[in-house]
N, C-alpha and C positions, 0 to 999 in steps of 0.2 A: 411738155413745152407748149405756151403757150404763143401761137403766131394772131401775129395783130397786122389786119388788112386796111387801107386806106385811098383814098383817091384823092386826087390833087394836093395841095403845094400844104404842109401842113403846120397849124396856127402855133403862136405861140403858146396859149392856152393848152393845146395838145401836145404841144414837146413838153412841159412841164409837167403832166400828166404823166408819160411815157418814161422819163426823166427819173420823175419817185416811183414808178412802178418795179424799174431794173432795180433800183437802190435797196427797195426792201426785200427785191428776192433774192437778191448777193448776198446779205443777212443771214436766209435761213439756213440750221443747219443741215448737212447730207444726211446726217446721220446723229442717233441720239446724244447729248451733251456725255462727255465721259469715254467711249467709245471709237475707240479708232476704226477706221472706215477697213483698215485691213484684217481687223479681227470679226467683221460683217461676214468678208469675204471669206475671210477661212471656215467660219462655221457649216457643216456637212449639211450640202444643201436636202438630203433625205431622212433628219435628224427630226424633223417634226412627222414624215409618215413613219419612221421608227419608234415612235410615240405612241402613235396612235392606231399600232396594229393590236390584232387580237391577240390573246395567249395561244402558245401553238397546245394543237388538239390535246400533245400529250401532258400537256402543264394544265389544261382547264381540268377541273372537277366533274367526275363524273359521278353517278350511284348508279350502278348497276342495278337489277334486280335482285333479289335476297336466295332467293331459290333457282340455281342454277342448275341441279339435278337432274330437273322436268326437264328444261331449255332440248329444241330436237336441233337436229342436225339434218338438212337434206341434201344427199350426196347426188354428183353429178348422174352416178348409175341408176338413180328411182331408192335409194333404197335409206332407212329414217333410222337414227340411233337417239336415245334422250343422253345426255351428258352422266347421268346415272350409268349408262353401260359403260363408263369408264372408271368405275368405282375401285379407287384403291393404284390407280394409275394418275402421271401428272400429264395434264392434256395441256396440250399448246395449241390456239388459233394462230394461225397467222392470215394476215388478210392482205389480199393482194388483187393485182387486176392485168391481165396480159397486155395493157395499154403503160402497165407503170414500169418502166424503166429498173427502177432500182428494188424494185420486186421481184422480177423474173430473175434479177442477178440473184437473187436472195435464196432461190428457193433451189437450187444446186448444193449450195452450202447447209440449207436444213436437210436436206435429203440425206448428206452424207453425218449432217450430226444425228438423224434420226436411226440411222446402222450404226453408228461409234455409241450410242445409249442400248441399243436396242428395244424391241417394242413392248418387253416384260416389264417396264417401270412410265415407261413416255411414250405419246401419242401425240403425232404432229401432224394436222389437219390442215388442205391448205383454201381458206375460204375468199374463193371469188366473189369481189363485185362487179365483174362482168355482165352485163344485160341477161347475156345468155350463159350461159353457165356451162351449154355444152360448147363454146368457144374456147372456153376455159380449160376444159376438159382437153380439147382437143391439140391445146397449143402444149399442155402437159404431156400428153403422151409423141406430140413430136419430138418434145425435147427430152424426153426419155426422164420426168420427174414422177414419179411411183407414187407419191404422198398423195393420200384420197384428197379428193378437190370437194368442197361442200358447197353450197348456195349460202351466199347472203341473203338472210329472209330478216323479214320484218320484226318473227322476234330474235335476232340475233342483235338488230340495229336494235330493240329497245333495250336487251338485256347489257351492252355493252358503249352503246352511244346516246343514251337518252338525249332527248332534246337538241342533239346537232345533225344540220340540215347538211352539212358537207364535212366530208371526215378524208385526212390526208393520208396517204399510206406510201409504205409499208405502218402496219400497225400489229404488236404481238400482244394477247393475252394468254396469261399462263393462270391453269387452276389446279389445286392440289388435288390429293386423293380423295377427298371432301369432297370434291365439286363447287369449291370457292376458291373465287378470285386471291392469287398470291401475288400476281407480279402484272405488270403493265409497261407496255413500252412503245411510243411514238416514232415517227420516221428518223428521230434521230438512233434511235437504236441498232448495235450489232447484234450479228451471229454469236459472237464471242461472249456477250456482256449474258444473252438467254443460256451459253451452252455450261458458261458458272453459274448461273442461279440453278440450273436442272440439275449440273452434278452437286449442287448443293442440296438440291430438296429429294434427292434420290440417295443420298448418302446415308450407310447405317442401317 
């Protein structure tokens, strides 16, 4: 809105002025020709940052590393295993952080699917990125979760998240007897949707 200031008594020349000023802004319209003003209003005002968000972690593309065999594992106790000592076994990452909510729920429910499989076929790992790793450790054994806690290390983040700077979690990676990536799955994923694919890929 435009306000228009004056002093003293004002001329004819200036009301006529004032006069075609209102006339042609009564003209314009509110809103695009065609376009009803209440169909402006209905459209969801978070429809444009819905647009223009990222793909979530678990939809963007990733490439792992080719050789995950070598790939080491360092466990909160000191002590290193290559992915190779799981040969012939389906190993499961899960990754988690004693800050994540929907994580710590999560790893109760692995616990007990990792005794309903037992350890002769599947191996469920559970890897913090916690700062410290013996945090991680420690909030495991309060809460009475048995599943070896590993470190997020550097080559874990290249072999599984190349190229992203922030990774949302819960996040599961499943490799088969091989030591190659079968299955992947982002925070939207269940306990349920990994405990069918494991009796899947154990089956036989």
């Amino acid at each position: 809105m435009y306000h228009m200031y004056h002093r003293g008594p004002v001329g004819p020349l200036a009301l006529l002025t004032l006069v075609t000023a209102l006339t042609l802004l009564a003209g314009c319209p509110q809103h695009p020709p065609g376009t009803e003003s209440s169909e402006i209003a209905s459209e969801p005002p978070s429809q444009a940052a819905q647009l223009s968000q990222p793909e979530r972690p678990s939809d963007a593309p990733t490439a792992p590393v080719s050789d995950l065999t070598s790939l080491e594992l360092e466990f909160a106790d000191g002590t290193k295993k290559t992915v190779e000592g799981w040969k012939g076994k389906v190993l499961v990452l899960d990754f988690w952080a004693t800050f994540c909510e929907p994580c710590t729920k999560k790893l109760p429910k692995l616990q007990k699917l990792q005794a309903e499989l037992g350890e002769d076929k599947v191996a469920i790992i559970a890897v913090a990125l916690d700062p410290d790793v013996g945090t991680a450790k420690a909030w495991a054994k309060a809460n009475k979760i048995t599943l070896p806690v590993a470190r997020f290390t550097d080559a874990i983040k290249k072999a599984f998240f190349p190229g992203q700077e922030t990774i949302a979690i819960p996040q599961v990676r499943v490799l088969n007897g091989e030591g190659k990536l079968a299955k992947s799955w982002g925070p939207e994923g269940t306990v349920e949707e990994l405990a069918a694919e494991l009796k899947k890929m154990t089956s036989g």
